[in-house]
N, C-alpha and C positions, 0 to 999 in steps of 0.2 A: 557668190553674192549676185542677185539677180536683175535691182535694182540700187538705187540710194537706201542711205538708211541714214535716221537724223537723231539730233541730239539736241534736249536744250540745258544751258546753263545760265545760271543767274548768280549775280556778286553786289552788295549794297542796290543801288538801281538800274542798273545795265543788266540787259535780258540777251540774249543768243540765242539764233536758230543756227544748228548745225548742222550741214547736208554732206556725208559722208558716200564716196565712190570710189571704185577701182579707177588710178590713174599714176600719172605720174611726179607727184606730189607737191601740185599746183595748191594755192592754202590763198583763197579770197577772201575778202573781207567789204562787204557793202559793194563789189563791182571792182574794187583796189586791189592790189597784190598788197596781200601781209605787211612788207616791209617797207612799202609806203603808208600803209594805216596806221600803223605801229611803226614811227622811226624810232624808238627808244631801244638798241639789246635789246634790256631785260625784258620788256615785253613779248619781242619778237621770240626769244627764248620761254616766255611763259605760253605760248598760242603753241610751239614745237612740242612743248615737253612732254606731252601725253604719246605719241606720234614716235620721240628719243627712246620712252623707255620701253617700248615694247617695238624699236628697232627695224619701223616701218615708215621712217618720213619719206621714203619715195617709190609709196605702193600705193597711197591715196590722196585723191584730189577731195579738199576739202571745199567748201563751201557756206562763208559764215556770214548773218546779215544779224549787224548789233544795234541795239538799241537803248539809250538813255543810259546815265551816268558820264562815266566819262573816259580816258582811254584805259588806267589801268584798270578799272573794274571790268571796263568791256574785255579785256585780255583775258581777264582769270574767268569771266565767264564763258569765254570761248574755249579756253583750256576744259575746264568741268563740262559742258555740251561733246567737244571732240571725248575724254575718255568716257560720256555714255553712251555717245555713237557706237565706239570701238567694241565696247561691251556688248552691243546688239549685234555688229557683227560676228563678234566671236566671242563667246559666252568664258571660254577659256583664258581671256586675258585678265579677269574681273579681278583673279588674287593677286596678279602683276600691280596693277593699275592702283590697285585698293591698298597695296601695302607701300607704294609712291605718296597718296595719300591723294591721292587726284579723284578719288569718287566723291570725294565729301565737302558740299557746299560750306562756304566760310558763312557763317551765321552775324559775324560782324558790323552791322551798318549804323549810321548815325543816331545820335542820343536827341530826343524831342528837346525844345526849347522849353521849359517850366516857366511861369507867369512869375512874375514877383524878379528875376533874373533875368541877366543880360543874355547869358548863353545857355547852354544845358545845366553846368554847374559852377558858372560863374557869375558871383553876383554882383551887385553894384556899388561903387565905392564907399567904404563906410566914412562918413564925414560926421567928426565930434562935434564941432559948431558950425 
């Protein structure tokens, strides 16, 4: 590997750019170490997992600058950005990664408000008199 190689992920509104390096498997986030960005586990274990399963969290220094949503969305998009990196670097990890199920963006995000409605689909109190 000659240089970085990046990756980005997206999850409801939170965007990630992901800068992937030979290192020793320093993992940032906005200028923060990981697990003060993410003090939550499961987060911290969601930013790992791509990194777990193909048994390399301490062969690269990552490098992740997130934006909007909020923390778990930014998690799981840094998870999805890190296994496209990894894919760039090594084209051979893609049926690892892909059967993890870590290549595919969750398509999930919030339902629009409809007019006449209090919320997406909830409406307003029905009052008989």
């Amino acid at each position: 590997m000659e240089k970085q190689k990046n990756g980005v992920g997206r999850r409801k509104e939170a965007v990630t750019r992901v800068f992937l390096s030979k290192g020793s498997g320093n993992i940032t986030v906005n200028d923060k170490d990981y697990k003060v960005y993410f003090p939550l586990v499961y987060l911290q274990n969601q930013v790992e997992r791509p990194l777990k399963t193909i048994e390399a969290i301490d062969k690269f220094d990552v490098k992740i600058n997130a934006a909007g949503g909020g923390l778990k969305g930014q998690a799981e998009a840094a998870m999805l950005g890190i296994a496209r990196a990894l894919v760039e670097v090594n084209a051979e990890l893609r049926p690892t990664l892909k059967a993890a199920g870590l290549l595919r963006r969750d398509p999930r995000s919030v339902e629009r408000k409809k007019f006449g409605h209090k919320k997406a689909r909830r409406s307003f109190q029905f009052s008989k008199r």
